[in-house]
Short mmCIF file of the C-alpha atoms (twelve columns), coordinates in Angstrom:
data_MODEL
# 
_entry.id   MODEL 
# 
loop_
_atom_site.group_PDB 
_atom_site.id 
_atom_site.type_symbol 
_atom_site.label_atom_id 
_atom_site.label_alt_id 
_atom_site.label_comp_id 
_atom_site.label_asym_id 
_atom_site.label_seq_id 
_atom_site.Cartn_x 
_atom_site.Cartn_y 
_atom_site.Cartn_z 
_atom_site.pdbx_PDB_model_num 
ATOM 1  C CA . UNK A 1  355.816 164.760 269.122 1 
ATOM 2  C CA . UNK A 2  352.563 165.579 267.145 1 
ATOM 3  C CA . UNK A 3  350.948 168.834 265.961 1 
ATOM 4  C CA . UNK A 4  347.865 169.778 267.425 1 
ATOM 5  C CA . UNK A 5  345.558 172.663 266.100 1 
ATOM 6  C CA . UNK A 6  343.116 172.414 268.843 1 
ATOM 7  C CA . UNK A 7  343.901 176.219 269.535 1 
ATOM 8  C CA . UNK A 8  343.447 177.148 266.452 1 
ATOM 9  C CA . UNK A 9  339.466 175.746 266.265 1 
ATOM 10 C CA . UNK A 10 339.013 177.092 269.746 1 
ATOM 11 C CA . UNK A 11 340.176 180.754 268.633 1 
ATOM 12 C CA . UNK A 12 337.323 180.558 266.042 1 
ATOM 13 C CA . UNK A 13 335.082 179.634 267.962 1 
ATOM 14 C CA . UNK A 14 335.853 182.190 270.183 1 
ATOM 15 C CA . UNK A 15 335.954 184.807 267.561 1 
ATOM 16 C CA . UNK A 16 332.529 183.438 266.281 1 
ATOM 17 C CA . UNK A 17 334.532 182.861 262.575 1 
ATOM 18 C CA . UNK A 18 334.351 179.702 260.662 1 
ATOM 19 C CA . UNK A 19 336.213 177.832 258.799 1 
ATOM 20 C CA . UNK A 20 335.333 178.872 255.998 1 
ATOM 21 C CA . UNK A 21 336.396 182.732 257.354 1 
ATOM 22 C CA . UNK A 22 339.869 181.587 258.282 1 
ATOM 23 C CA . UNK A 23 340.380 180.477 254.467 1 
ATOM 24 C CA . UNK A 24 338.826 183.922 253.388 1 
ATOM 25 C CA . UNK A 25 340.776 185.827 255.408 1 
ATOM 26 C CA . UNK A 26 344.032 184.472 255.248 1 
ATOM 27 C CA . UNK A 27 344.322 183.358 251.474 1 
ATOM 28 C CA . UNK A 28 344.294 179.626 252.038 1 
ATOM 29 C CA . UNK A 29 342.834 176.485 249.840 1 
ATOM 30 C CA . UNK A 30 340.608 174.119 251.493 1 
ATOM 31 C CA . UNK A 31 343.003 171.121 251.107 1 
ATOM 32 C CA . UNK A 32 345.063 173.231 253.579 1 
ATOM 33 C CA . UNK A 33 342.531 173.748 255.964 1 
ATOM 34 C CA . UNK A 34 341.727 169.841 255.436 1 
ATOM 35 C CA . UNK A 35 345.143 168.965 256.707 1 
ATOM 36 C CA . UNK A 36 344.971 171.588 259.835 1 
ATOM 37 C CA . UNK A 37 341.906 169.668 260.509 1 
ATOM 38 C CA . UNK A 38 343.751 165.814 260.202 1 
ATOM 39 C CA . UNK A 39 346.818 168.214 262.622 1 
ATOM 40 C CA . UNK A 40 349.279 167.412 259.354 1 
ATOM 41 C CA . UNK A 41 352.516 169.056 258.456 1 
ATOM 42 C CA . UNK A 42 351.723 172.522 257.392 1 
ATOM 43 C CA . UNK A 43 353.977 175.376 255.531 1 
ATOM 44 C CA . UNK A 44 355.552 177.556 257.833 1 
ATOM 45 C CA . UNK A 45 354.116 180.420 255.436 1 
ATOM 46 C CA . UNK A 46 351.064 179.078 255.653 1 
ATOM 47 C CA . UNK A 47 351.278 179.438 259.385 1 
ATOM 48 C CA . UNK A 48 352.138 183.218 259.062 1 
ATOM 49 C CA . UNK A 49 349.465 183.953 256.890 1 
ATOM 50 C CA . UNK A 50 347.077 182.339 258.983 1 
ATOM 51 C CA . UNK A 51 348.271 184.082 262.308 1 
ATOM 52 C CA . UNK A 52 348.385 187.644 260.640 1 
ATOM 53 C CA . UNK A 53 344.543 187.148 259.149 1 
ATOM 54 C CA . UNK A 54 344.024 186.324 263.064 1 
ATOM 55 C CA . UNK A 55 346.336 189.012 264.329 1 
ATOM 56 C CA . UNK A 56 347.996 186.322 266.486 1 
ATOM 57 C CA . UNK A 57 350.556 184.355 267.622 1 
ATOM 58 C CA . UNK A 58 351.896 180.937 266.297 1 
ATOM 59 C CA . UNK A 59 351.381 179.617 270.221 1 
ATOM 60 C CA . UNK A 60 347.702 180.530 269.554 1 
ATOM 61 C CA . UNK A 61 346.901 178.354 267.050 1 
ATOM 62 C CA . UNK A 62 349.161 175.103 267.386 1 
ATOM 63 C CA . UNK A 63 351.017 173.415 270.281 1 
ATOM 64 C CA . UNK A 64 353.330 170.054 269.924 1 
ATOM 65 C CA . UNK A 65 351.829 167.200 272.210 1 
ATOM 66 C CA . UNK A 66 354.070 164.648 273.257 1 
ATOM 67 C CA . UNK A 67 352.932 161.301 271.555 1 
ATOM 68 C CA . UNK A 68 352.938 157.736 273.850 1 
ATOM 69 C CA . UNK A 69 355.142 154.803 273.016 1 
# 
């Protein structure tokens, strides 16, 4: 299974924010929001912070996609 952030660029879009806003608002470097963008491992902190800045839920932001073999 792989981590997909798809939700997470869709919610700000939706919320007319950038990226640049997310990493404002929820105290984050820009490596991090380099790896959310390559769907890397993140910190489970990291996760939280981002989800309160967005006053959401983890569901919201990430799902787990089931990968072909």
């Amino acid at each position: 299974m792989i981590i997909s952030y798809k939700k997470l660029w869709k919610l700000l879009i939706d919320r007319d924010l950038k990226k640049k806003d997310l990493r404002e608002m929820a105290g984050i470097s820009p490596s991090t929001i380099a790896k959310l963008g390559r769907n890397e491992n993140i910190n489970t902190e990291v996760l939280i912070k981002i989800c309160r800045a967005l006053d959401c839920d983890l569901k919201e932001i990430m799902e787990l996609i089931k990968e072909d073999k």
